[in-house]
N, C-alpha and C positions, 0 to 999 in steps of 0.2 A: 168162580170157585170150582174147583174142580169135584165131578161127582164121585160122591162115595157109594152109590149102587147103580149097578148095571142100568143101562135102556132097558124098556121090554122087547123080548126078544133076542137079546145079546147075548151071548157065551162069555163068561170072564175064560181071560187065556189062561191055561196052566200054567201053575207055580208050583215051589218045591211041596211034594208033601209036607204039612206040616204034624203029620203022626198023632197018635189020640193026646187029647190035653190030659194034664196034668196038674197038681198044685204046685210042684216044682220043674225048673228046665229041665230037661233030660238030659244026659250024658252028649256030651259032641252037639248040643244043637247049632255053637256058634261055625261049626265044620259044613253042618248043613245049609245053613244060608247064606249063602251068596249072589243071592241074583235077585235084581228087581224084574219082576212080569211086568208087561205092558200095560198101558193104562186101559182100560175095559175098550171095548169097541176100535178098538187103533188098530188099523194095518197092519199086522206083522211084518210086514214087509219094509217099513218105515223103522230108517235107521236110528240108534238112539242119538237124544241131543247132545249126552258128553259120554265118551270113552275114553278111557285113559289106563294105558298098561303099561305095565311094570315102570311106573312112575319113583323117580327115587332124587330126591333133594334133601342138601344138607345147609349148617350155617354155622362157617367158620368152623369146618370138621366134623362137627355133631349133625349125625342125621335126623332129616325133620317128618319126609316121607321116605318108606323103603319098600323096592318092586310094589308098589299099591296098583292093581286093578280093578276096572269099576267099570257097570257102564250103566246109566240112567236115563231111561227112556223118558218120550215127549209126555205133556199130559198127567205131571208126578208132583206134588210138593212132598215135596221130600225133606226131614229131619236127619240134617247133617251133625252128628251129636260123639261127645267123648271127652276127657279128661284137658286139662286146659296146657295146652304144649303136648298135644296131640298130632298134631298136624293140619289142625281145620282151615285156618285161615290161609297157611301157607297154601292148600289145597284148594280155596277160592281165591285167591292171587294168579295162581298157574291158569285157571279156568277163565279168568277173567283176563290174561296175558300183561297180564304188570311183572310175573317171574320170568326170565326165558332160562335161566341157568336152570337147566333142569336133565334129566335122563330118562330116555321113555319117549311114548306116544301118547301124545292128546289130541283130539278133536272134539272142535262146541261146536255143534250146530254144524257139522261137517266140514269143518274148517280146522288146520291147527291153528294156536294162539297166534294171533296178528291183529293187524287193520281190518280185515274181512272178519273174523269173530267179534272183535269188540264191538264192531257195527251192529250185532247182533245179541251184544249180552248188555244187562244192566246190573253192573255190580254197587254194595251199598257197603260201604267199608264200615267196620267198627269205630274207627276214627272219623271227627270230624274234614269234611273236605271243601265247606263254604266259607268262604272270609265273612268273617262277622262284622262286617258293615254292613253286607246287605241285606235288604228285606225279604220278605219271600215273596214278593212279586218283582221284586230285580231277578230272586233268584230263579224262578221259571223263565222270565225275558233269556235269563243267559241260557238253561237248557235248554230252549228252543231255538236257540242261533246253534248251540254245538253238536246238538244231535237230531239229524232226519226224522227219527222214528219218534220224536217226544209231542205227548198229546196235550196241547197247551189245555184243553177245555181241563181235561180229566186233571189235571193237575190243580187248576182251581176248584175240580168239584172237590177234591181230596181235600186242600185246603178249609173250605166250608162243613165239610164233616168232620173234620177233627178238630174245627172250631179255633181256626188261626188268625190273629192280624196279620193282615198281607204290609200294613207300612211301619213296622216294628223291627230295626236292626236286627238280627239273629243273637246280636252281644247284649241286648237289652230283655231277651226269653229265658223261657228256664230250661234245665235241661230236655227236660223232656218236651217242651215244645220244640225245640233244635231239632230232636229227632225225630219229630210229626213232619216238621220241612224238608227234612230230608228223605223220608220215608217216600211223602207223598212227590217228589223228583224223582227217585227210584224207577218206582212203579207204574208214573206214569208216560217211559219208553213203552213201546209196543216192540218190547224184546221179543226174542225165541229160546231165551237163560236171565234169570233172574236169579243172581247169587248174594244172599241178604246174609253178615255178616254183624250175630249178636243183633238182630234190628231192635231187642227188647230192652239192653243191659241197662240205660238209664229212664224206664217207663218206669213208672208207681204202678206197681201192683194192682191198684183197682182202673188204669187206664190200660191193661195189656187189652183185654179182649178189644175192644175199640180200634187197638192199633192193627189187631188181626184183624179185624173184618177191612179195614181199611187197606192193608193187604190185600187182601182177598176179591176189592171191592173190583167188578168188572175185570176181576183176571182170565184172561184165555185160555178155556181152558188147552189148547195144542202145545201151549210153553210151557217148562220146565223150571220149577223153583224150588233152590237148592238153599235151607236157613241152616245155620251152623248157630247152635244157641247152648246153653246150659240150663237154660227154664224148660225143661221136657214138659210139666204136669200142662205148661200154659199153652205149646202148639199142641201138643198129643190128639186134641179132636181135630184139629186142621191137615195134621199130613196125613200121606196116603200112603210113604212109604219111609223106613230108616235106614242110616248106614250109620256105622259105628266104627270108629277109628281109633286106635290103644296104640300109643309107641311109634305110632307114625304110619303103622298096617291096618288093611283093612281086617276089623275082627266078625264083624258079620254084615248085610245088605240083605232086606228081606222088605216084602209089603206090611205092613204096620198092624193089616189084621190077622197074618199069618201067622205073625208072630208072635201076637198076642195069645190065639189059639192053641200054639205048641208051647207055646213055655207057662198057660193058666195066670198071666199076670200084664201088669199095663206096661206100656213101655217104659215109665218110667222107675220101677219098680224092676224090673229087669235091668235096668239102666243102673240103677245104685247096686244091684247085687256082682252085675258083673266086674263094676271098678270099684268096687268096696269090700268086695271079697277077697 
């Protein structure tokens, strides 16, 4: 899991000011944030894991992303968050190179979208993507015949913490154990981008945080994990940073405590005021 305060001895890198707090945002704050800071102690020097400028994708005429710029450094879980036909998923598609119709520049992991990124991202789609015949011990056998990087062990510890039968078709679970099985396939590539797409939308309520830590569990912290959700209140202690996307643009990108600071309220809470207002 990635730390929330500094080593001792370490300088957090500078970020944007975030101006004295307030009870409410200030005028222009979403003008002011645009940039995520490096993860504490990181090399400045070290490029980020995804950049993507003036990105603009459309479907079937209606645009989905327009000029969007962004760039998210290593070391980040990041809260990919906004209004639902926002642009998110389409926006973890691109990153994860299942889109190529697109306009712009992207790079994951210093690569644009191809063969050489995906080898290095682990994307978890909103959708199911395992045939429901198989078990969850067929279905690990199969991600480790199709991807290098996938850690058989950690997949079965994942399994045992989220308290799965390994010999139970997937059509025979409930939803939300379907999505423990696939959670724990995800997560357990030894990516350099992890882009988790809704990984909550069919959990119960009293099994989210479980699913977080299981997230979380032995994550690196050097990689870069980007959740695109609408349950803000449930990752809110988990990310380190947000971006926010309205209309398909990006509306602001800031570190999660920064932001908290300048606008005197939680993320989520600024979250409902900006697309409810």
């Amino acid at each position: 899991m990635t730390s929330r305060t500094p080593a001792p001895g370490t300088a957090r890198p500078a970020a944007p000011d975030p101006g004295t707090p307030s009870a409410h945002p200030e005028p222009g704050l979403t003008e002011r944030f645009h940039t995520i800071a490096p993860a504490w102690g990181a090399d400045p020097a070290t490029p980020p894991a995804v950049v993507v400028r003036h990105l603009t994708r459309g479907y079937r005429g209606t645009p989905v992303l327009t000029d969007l710029s962004l760039e998210l450094p290593a070391g980040r879980v990041v809260g990919l968050l906004g209004a639902n036909g926002c642009g998110k998923t389409t926006l973890l598609k691109v990153l994860a190179g299942l889109l190529a119709d697109y306009e712009g520049e992207v790079r994951v992991a210093g690569h644009a979208p191809g063969p050489e990124s995906k080898a290095l991202v682990s994307f978890l789609p909103a959708t199911a993507f395992l045939a429901e015949n198989l078990t969850a011990e067929q279905a690990v056998a199969k991600f480790s015949r199709l991807f290098a990087d996938f850690d058989d062990a950690k997949a079965h510890d994942l399994l045992r913490f989220f308290a799965l039968p390994t010999d139970r078709p997937l059509r025979a679970m409930s939803t939300g154990m379907g999505d423990k099985v696939r959670i724990a396939l995800a997560m357990s590539r030894r990516a350099r981008v992890y882009l988790l797409d809704e990984p909550m939308s069919g959990i119960d309520p009293a099994a989210r945080d479980v699913i977080l830590d299981g997230v979380l569990r032995d994550f690196d912290p050097r990689a870069l994990m980007l959740i695109s959700t609408h349950l803000i209140a449930d990752v809110e202690s988990v990310i380190d940073s947000v971006v926010f996307l309205k209309d398909g643009r990006l509306l602001l990108a800031a570190d999660a405590d920064d932001l908290r600071e300048a606008s005197g309220m939680s993320i989520d809470t600024l979250f409902r005021k900006e697309y409810h207002s």
